[in-house]
Each structure stands twice: as structure tokens, then as C-alpha cells.
PyMOL Python script that loads the backbone (N, CA, C, O; Angstrom):
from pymol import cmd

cmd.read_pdbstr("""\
ATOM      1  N   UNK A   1      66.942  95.953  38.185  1.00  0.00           N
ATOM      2  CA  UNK A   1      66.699  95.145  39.376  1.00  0.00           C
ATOM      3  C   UNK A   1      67.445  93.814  39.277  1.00  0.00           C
ATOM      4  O   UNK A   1      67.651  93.238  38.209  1.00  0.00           O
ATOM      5  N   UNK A   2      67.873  93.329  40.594  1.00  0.00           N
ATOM      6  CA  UNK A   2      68.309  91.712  40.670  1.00  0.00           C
ATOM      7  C   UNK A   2      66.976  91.082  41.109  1.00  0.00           C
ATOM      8  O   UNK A   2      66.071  91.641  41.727  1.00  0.00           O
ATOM      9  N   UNK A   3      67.015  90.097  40.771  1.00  0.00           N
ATOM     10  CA  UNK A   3      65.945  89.027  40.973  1.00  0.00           C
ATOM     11  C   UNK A   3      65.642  89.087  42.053  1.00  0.00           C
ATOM     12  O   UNK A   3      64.437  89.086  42.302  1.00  0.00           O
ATOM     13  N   UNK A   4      66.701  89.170  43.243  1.00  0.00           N
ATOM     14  CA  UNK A   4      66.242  89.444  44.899  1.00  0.00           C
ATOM     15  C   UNK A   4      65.328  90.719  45.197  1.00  0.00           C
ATOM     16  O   UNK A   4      64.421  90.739  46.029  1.00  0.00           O
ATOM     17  N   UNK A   5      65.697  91.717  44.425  1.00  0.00           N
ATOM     18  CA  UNK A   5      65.248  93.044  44.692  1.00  0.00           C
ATOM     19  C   UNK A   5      63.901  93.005  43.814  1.00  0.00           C
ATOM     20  O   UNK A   5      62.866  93.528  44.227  1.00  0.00           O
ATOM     21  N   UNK A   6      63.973  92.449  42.762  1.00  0.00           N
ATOM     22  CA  UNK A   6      62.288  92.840  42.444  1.00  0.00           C
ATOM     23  C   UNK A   6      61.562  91.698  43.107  1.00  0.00           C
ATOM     24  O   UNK A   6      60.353  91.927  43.148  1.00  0.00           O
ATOM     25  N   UNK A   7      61.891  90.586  43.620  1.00  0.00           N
ATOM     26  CA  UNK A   7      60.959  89.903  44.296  1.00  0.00           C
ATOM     27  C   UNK A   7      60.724  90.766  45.910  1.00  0.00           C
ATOM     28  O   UNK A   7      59.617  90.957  46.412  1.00  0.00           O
ATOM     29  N   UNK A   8      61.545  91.034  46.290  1.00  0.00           N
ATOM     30  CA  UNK A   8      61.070  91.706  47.509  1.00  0.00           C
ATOM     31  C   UNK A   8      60.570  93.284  47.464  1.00  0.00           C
ATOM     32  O   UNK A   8      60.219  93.862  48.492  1.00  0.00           O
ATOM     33  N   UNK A   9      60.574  93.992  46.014  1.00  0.00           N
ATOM     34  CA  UNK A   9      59.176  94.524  45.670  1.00  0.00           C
ATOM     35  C   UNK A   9      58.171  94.530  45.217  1.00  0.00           C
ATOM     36  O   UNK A   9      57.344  95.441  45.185  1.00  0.00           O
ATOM     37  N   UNK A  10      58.118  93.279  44.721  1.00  0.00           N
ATOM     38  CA  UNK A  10      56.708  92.906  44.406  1.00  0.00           C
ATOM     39  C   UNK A  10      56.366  92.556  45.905  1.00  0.00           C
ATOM     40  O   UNK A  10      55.635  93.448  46.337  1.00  0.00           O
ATOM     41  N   UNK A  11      56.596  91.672  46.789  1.00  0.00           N
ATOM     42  CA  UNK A  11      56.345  91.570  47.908  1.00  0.00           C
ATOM     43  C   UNK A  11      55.806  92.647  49.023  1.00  0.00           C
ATOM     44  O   UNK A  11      54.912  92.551  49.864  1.00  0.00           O
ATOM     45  N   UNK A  12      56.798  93.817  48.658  1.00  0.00           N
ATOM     46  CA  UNK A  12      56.028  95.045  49.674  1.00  0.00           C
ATOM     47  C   UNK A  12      54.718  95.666  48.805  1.00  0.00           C
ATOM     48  O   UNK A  12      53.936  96.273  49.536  1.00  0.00           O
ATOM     49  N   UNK A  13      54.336  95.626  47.383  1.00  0.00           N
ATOM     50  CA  UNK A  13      53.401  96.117  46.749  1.00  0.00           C
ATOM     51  C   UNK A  13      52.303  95.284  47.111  1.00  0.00           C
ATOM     52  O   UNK A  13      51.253  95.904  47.284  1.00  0.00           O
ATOM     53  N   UNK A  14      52.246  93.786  47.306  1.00  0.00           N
ATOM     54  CA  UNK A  14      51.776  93.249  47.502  1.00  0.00           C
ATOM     55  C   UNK A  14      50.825  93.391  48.908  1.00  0.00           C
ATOM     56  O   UNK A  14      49.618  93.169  49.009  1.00  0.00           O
ATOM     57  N   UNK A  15      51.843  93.863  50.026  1.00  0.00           N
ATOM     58  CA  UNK A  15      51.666  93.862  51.313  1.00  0.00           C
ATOM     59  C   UNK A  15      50.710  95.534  51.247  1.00  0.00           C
ATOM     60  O   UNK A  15      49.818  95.626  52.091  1.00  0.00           O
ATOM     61  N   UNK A  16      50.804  96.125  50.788  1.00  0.00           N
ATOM     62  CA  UNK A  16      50.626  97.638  50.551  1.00  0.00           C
ATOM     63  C   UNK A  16      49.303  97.327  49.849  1.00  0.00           C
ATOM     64  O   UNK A  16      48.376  97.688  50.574  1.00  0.00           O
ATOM     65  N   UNK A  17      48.938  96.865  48.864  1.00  0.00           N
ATOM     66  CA  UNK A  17      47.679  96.435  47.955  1.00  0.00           C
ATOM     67  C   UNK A  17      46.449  95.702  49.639  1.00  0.00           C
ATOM     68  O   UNK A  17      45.485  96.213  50.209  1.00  0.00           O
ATOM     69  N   UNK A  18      46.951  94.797  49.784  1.00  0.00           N
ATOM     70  CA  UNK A  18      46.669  94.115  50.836  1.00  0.00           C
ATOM     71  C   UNK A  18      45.723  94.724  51.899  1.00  0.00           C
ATOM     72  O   UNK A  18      44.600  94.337  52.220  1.00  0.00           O
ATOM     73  N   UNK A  19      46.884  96.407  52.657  1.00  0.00           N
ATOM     74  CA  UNK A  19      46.130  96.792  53.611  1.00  0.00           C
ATOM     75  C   UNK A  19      45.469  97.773  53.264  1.00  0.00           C
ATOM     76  O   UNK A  19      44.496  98.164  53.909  1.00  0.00           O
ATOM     77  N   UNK A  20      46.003  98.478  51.899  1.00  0.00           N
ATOM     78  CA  UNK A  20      44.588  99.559  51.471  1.00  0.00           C
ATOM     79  C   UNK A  20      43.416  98.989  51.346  1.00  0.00           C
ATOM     80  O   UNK A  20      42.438  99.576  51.810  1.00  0.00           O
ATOM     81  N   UNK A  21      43.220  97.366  50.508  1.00  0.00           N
ATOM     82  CA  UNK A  21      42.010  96.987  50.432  1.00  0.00           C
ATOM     83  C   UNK A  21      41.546  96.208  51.699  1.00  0.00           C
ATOM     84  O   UNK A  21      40.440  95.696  51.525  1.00  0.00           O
ATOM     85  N   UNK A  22      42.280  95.899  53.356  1.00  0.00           N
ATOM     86  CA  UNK A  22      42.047  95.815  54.584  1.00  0.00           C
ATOM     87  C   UNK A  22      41.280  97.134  55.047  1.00  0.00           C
ATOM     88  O   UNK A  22      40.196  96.912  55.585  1.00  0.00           O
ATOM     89  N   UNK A  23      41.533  98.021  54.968  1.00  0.00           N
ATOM     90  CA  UNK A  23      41.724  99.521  55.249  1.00  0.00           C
ATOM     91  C   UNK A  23      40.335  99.759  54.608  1.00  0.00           C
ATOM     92  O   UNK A  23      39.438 100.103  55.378  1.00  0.00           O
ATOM     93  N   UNK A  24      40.037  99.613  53.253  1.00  0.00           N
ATOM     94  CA  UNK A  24      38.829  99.976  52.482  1.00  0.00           C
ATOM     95  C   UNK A  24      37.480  99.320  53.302  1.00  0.00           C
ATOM     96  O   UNK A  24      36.666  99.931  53.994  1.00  0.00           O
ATOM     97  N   UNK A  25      37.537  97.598  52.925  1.00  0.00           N
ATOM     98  CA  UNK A  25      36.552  97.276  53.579  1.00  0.00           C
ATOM     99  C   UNK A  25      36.554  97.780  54.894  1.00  0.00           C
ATOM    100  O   UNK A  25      35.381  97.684  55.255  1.00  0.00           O
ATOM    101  N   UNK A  26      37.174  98.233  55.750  1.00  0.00           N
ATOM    102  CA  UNK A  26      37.375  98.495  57.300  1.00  0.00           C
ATOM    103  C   UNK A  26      36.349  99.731  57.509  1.00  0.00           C
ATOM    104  O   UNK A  26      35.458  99.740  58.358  1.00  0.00           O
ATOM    105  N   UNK A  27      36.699 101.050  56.346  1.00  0.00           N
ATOM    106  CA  UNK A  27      36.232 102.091  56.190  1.00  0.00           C
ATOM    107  C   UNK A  27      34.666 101.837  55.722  1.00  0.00           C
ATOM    108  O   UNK A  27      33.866 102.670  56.149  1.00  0.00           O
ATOM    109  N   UNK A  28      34.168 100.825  54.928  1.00  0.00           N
ATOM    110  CA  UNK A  28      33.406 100.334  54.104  1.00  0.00           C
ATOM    111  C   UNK A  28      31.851 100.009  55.561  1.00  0.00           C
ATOM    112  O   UNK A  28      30.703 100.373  55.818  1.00  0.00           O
ATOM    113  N   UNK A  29      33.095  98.980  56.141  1.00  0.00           N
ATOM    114  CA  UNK A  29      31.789  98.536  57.454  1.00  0.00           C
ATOM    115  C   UNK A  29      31.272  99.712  58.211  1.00  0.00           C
ATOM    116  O   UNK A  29      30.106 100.034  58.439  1.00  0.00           O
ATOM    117  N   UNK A  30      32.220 100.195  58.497  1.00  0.00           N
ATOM    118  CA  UNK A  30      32.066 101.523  59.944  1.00  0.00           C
ATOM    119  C   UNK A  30      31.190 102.354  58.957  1.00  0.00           C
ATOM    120  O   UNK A  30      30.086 102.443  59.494  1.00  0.00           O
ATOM    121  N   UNK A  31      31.180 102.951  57.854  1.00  0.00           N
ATOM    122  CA  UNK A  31      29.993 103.746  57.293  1.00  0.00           C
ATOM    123  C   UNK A  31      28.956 102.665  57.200  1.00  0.00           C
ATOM    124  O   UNK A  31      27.829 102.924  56.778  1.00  0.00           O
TER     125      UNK A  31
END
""", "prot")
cmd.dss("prot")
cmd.show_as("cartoon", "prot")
cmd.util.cbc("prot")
cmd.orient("prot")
């Protein structure tokens, strides 16, 4: 990796971490 490229995948892992655990609590309330 270049420094550009692993910062802008840590960035999408980040974004991805983010809406599964958006997504979880989401699933979490509605049950």
C-alpha cells in the first residue's frame, strides 16, 4: 500500500464498521 491507499482503506472499513453497527442497533430496536 501507499500511504494514500491505506488511509482511504482504513476509511471505507471504518465507514462499513459504522453502518453494520447503525444497522445492528436499527435491527436491535425494531425487535
Amino acid at each position: 500500500y501507499t500511504e494514500i491507499e491505506q488511509d482511504e482503506y482504513e476509511r471505507i472499513i471504518l465507514l462499513f464498521e459504522k453502518f453494520r453497527f447503525m444497522g445492528y442497533t436499527k435491527n436491535k430496536l425494531v425487535i
